[in-house]
C-alpha positions as CSV (number, residue, x, y, z in Angstrom):
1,X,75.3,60.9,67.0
2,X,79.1,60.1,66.4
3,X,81.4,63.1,65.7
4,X,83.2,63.4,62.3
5,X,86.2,62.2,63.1
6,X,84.9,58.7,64.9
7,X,83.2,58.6,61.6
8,X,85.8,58.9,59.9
9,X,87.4,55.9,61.7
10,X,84.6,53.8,61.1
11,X,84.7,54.5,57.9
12,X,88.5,53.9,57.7
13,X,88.5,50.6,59.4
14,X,85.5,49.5,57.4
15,X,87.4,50.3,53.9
16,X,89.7,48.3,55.5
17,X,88.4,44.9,56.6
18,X,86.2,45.6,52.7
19,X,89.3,45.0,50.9
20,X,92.1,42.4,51.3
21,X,95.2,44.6,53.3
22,X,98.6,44.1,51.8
23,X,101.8,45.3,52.8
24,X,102.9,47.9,50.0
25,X,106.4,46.5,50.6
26,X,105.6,43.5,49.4
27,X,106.6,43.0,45.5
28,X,105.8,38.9,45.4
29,X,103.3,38.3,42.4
30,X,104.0,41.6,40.8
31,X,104.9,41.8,37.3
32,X,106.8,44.1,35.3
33,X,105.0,46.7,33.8
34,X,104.9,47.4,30.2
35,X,107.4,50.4,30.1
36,X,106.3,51.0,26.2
37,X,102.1,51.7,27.5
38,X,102.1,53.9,29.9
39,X,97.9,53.1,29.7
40,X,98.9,49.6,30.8
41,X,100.7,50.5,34.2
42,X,96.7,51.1,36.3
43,X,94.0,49.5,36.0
44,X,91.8,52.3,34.9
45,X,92.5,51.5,30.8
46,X,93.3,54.3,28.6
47,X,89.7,56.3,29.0
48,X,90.2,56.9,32.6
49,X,91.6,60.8,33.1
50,X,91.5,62.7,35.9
51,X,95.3,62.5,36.4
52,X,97.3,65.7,37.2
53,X,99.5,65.7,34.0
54,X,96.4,65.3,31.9
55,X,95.5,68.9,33.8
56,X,97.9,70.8,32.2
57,X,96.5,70.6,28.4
58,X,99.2,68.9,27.3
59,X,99.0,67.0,23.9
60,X,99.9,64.1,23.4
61,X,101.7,65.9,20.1
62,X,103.7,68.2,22.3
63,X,104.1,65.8,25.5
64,X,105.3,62.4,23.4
65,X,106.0,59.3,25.5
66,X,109.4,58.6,25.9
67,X,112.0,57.0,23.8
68,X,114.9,54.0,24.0
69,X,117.2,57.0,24.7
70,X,114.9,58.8,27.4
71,X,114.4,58.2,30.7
72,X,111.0,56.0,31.4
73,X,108.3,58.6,33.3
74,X,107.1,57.1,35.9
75,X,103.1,56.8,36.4
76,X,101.8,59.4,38.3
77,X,98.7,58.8,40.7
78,X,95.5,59.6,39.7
79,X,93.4,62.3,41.0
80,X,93.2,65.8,41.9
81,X,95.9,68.0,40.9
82,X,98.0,69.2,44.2
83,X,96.5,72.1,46.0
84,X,98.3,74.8,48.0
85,X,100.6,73.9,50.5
86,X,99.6,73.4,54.0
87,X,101.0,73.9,57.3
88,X,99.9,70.8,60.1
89,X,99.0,72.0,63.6
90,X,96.8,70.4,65.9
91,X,94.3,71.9,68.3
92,X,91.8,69.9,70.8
93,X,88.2,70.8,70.3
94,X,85.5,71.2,73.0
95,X,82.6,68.3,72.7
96,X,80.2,70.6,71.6
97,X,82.5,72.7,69.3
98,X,83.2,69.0,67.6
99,X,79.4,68.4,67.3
100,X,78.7,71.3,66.1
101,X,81.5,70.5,63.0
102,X,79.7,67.4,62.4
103,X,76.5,68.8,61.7
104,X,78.0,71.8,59.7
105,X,79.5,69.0,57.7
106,X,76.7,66.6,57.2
107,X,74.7,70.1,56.9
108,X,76.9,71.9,54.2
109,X,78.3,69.0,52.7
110,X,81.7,71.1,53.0
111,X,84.8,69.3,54.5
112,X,86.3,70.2,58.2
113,X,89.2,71.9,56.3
114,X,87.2,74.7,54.5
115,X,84.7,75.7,57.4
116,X,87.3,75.8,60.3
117,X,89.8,77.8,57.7
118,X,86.7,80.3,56.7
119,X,86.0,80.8,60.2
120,X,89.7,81.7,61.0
121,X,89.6,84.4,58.1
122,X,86.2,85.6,59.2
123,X,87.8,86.1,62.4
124,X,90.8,87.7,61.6
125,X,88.8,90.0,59.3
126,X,86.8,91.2,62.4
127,X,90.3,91.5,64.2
128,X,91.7,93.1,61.1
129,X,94.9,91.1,61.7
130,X,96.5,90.6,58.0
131,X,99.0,88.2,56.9
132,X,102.6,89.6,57.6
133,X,104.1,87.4,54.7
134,X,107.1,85.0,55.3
135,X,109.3,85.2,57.7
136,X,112.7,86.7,56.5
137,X,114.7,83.7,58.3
């Protein structure tokens, strides 16, 4: 059985050879967009939600679309709304300890992220270590 992350990389590199790869760079064959629809700058249409700034109950009454003498708003990506920020460390698990993820995963349906950051707090809970807030630098 593969662990999560070499399915993950499947995955990844299946996603990729799915769909044609193009350099983001790349701006030959794009087109202006239509700076006076904002619904016309994805591909979504205008029933598609889900955005961030749609999040934020916002009217379109009291959040109007700009004007000749604003400044365009640019699109924003669709999709969750930002979560809470993170700080990127990397540790090596044992074999086993990396299995044992997998199936927790596949079992819980909970992503890596969530179980190994509820363990942590479980364990400092036993330890009764508590946060000592930001450092003063």
């Amino acid at each position: 059985m593969p662990s999560f992350a070499e399915q993950a990389l499947r995955n990844q590199e299946q996603k990729r050879a799915d769909r044609e790869e193009k350099d983001p760079a790349d701006l030959s064959g794009s087109q202006e967009p239509d700076w006076d629809n904002l619904d016309s700058w994805t591909d979504d249409g205008p029933d598609a939600g889900n955005s961030a700034s749609e999040n934020t109950g916002d009217s379109p009454e009291t959040n109007p679309a700009p004007t000749s003498s604003t400044r365009p708003r640019t699109a924003r990506r669709r999709g969750r709304p930002r979560g809470p920020r993170r700080v990127a460390i990397t540790v090596r698990l044992l074999e086993q300890t990396d299995r044992k993820l997998t199936a927790a995963v596949e079992r819980t349906g909970v992503n890596p992220q969530t179980i190994v950051e509820e363990a942590l707090e479980a364990h400092f809970r036993r330890l009764k270590i508590h946060d000592p807030g930001p450092d003063p630098a």
